[in-house]
MARNU-803541 format. One record per residue (C-alpha): residue number from 1; residue in three letters; x, z, y negated. Coordinates in nm, 4 decimals. Example, Ala and Ser with C-alpha at 12.3 -4.5 7.8 and 13.67 -1.06 7.14 Angstrom:
// residues 2
rec resi: 1, resn: Ala, px: 1.2300, pz: 0.7800, py: 0.4500
rec resi: 2, resn: Ser, px: 1.3670, pz: 0.7140, py: 0.1060
END
This chain:
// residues 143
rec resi: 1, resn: Unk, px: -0.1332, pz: -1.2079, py: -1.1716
rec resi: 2, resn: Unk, px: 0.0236, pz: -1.4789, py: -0.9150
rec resi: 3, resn: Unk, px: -0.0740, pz: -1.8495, py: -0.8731
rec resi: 4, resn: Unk, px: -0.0102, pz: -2.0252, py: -0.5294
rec resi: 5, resn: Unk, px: 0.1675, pz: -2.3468, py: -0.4943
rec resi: 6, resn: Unk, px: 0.2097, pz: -2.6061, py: -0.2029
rec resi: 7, resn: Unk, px: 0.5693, pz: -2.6870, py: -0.1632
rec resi: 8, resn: Unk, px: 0.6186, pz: -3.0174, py: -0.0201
rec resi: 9, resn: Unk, px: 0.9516, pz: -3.1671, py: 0.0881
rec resi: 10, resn: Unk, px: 0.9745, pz: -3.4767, py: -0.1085
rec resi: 11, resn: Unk, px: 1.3308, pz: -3.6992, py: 0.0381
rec resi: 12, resn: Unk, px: 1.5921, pz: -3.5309, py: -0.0838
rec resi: 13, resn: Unk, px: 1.4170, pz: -3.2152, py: -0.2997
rec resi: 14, resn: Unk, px: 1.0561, pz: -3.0517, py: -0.3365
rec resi: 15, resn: Unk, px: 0.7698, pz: -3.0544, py: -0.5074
rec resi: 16, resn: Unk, px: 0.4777, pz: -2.7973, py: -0.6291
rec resi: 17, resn: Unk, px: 0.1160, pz: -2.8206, py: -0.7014
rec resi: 18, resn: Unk, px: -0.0453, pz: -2.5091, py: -0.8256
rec resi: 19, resn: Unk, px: -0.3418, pz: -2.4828, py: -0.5316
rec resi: 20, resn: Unk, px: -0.5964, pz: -2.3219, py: -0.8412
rec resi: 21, resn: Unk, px: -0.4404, pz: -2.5261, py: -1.1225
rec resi: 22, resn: Unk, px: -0.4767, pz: -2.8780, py: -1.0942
rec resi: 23, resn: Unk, px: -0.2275, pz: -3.0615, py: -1.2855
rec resi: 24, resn: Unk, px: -0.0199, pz: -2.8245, py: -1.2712
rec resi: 25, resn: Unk, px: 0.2589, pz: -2.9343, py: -1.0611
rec resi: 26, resn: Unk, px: 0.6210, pz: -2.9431, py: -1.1093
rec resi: 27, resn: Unk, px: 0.9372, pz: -3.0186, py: -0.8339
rec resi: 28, resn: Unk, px: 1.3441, pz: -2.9587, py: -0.8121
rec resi: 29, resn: Unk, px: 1.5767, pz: -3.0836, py: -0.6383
rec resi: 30, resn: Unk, px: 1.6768, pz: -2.7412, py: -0.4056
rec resi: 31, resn: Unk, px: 1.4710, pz: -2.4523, py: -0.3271
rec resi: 32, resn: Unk, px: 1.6426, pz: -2.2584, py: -0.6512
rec resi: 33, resn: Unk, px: 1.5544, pz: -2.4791, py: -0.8980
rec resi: 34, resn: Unk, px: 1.1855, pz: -2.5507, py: -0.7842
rec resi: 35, resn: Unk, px: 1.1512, pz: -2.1405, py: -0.7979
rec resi: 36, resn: Unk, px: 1.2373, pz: -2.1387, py: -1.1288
rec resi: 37, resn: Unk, px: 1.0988, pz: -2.4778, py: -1.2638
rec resi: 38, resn: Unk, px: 0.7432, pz: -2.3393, py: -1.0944
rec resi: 39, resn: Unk, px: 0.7307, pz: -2.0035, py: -1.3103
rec resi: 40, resn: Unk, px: 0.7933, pz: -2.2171, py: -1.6442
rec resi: 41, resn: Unk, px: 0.5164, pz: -2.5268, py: -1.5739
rec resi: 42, resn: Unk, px: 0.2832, pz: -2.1805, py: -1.4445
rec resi: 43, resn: Unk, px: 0.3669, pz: -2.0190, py: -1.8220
rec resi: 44, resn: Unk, px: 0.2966, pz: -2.3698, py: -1.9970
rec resi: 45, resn: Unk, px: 0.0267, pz: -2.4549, py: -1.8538
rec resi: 46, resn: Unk, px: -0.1593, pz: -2.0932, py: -1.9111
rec resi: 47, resn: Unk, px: 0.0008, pz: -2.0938, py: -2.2538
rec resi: 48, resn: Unk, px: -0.2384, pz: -2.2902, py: -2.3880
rec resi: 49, resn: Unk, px: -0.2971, pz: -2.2903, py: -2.8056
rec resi: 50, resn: Unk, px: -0.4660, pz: -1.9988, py: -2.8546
rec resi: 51, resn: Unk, px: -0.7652, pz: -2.2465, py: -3.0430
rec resi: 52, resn: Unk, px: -0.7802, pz: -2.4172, py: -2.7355
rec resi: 53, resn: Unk, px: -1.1110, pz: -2.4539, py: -2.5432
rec resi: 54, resn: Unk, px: -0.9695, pz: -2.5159, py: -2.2152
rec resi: 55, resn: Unk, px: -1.1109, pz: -2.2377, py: -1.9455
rec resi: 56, resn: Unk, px: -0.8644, pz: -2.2096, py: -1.5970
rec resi: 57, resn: Unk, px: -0.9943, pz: -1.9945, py: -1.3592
rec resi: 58, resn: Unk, px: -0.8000, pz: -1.6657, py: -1.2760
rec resi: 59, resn: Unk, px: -0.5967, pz: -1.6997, py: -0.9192
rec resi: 60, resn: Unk, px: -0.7242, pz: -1.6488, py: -0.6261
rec resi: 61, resn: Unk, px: -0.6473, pz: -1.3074, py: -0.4330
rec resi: 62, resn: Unk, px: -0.4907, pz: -1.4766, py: -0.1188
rec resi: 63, resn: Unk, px: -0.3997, pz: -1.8387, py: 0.0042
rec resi: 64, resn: Unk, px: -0.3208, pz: -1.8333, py: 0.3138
rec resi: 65, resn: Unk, px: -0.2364, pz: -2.1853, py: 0.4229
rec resi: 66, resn: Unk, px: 0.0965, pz: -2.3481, py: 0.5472
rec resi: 67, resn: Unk, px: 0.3416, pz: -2.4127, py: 0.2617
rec resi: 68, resn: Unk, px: 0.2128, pz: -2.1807, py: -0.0074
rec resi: 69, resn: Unk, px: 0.4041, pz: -1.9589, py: -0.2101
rec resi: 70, resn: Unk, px: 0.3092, pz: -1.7020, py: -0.4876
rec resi: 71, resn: Unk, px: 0.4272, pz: -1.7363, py: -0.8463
rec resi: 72, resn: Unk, px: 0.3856, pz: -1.4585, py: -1.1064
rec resi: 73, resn: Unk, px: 0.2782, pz: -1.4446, py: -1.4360
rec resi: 74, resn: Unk, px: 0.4622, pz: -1.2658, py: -1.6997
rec resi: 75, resn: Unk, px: 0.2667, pz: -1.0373, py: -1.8127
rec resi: 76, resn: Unk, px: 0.2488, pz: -1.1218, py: -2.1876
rec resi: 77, resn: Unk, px: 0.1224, pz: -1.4440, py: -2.0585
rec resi: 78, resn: Unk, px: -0.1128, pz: -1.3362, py: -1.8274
rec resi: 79, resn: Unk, px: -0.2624, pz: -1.0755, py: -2.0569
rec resi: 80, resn: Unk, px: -0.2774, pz: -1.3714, py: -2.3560
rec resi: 81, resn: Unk, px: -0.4442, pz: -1.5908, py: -2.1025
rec resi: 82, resn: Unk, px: -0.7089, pz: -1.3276, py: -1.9062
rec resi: 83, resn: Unk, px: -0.8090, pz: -1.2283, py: -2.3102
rec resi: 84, resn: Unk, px: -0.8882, pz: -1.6257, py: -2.4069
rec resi: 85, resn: Unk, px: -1.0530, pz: -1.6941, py: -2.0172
rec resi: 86, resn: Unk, px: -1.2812, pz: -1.3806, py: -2.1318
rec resi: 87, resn: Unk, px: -1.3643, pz: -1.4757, py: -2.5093
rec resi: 88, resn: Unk, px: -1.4182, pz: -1.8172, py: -2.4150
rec resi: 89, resn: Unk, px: -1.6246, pz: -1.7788, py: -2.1016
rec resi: 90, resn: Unk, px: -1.8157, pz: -1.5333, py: -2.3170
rec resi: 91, resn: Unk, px: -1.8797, pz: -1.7971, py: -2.5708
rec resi: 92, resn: Unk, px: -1.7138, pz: -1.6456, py: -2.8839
rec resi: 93, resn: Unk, px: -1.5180, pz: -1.6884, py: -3.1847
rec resi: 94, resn: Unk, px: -1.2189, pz: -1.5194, py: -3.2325
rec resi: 95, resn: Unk, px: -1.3903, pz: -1.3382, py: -3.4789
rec resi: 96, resn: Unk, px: -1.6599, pz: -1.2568, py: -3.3136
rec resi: 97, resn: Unk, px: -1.4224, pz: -1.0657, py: -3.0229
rec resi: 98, resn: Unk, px: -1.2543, pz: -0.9507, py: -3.3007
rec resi: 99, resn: Unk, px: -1.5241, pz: -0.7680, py: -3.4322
rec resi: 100, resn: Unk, px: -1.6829, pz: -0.7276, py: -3.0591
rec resi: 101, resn: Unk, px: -1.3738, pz: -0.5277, py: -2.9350
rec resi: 102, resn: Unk, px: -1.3436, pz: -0.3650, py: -3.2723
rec resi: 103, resn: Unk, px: -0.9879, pz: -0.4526, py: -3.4364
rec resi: 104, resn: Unk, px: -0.9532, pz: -0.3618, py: -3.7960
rec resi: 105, resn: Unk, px: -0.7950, pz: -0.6167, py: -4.0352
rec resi: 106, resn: Unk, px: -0.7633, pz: -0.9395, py: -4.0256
rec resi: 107, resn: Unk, px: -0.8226, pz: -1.2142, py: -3.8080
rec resi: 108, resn: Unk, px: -0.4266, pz: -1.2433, py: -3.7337
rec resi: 109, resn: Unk, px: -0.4568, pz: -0.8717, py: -3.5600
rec resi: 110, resn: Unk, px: -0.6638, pz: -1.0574, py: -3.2864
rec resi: 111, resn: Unk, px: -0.4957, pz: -1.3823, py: -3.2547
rec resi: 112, resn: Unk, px: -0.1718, pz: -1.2007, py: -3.2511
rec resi: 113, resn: Unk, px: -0.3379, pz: -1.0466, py: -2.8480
rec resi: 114, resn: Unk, px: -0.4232, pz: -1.4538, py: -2.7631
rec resi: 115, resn: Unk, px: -0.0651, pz: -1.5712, py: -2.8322
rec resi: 116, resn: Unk, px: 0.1925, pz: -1.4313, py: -2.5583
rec resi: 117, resn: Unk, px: 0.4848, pz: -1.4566, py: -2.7710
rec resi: 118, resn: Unk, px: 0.3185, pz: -1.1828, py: -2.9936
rec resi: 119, resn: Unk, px: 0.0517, pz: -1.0153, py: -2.7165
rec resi: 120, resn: Unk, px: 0.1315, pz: -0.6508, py: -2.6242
rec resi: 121, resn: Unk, px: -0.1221, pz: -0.4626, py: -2.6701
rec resi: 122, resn: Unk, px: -0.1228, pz: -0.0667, py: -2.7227
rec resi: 123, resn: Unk, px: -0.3451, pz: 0.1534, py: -2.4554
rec resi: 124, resn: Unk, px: -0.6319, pz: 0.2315, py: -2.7451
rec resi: 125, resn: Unk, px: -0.6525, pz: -0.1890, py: -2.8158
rec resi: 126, resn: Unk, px: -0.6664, pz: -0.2183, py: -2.4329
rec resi: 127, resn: Unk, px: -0.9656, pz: 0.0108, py: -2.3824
rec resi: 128, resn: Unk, px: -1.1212, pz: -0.1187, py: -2.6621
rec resi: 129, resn: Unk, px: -1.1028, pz: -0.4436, py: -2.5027
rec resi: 130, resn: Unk, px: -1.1810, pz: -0.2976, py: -2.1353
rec resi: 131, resn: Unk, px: -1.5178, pz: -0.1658, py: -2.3180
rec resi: 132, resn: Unk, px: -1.6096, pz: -0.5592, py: -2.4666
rec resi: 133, resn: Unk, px: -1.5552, pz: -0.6921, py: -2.1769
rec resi: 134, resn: Unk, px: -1.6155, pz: -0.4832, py: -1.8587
rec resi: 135, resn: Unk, px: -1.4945, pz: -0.7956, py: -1.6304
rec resi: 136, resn: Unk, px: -1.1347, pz: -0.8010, py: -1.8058
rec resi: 137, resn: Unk, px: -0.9053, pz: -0.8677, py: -1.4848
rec resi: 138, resn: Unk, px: -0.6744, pz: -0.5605, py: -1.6641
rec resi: 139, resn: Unk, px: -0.5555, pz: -0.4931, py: -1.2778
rec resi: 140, resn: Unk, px: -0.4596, pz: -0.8719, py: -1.2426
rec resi: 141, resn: Unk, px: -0.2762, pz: -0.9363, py: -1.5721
rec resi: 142, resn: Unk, px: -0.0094, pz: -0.6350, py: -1.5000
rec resi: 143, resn: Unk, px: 0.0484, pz: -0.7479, py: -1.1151
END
């Protein structure tokens, strides 16, 4: 999963705003830093509270303007993300995905796949999930 941000020379450093992410915008002071202060405003901002109601939209395939460069997502946080996008844009509880995609236990087994400190799913809990939701962007969270 990659984002696209316009770089923008700003006096004496730069400065990013995430083309599908408005609001999401950071800057640095040489090509280096921005690089690497770009990938951590991209992980905060899609690392939203896993309660959170917030929907982003997924990126877009290819932006192909002046200025734009490609950020990826790790994929814990992409996968974390693309799973909340799809429950919430479904309309569901957590328990109700829960029980949808069919995890055993508790609650916690579920929220543990929405939070991308703790999300890494095993293949069975992944086609489980493919199965619930036929429009999980599986191919976009591990690119």
């Amino acid at each position: 999963m990659k984002y696209h941000f316009k770089i923008t020379k700003e006096g004496r450093g730069y400065s990013a705003l995430c083309v599908e992410l408005p609001g999401c915008v950071t800057q640095g002071e040489n090509k280096k830093e921005l690089q690497k202060n770009m990938e951590e405003a991209l992980h905060l901002f899609l690392d939203e509270t896993f309660d959170s109601k917030l929907v982003f939209p997924l990126p877009k395939k290819c932006v192909t303007k002046k200025n734009i460069q490609e950020v990826a997502v790790k994929p814990r946080v992409a996968f974390a993300f693309a799973l909340r996008m799809e429950r919430l844009r479904n309309k569901l509880t957590q328990r109700e995905a829960k029980d949808l995609i069919g995890i055993t236990g508790s609650l916690n087994n579920y929220q543990r796949l929405e939070k991308s400190e703790t999300a890494n799913p095993v293949l069975e809990t992944l086609v489980m999930i493919k199965r619930a939701f036929p429009d999980f962007p599986i191919e976009q969270v591990a690119t």
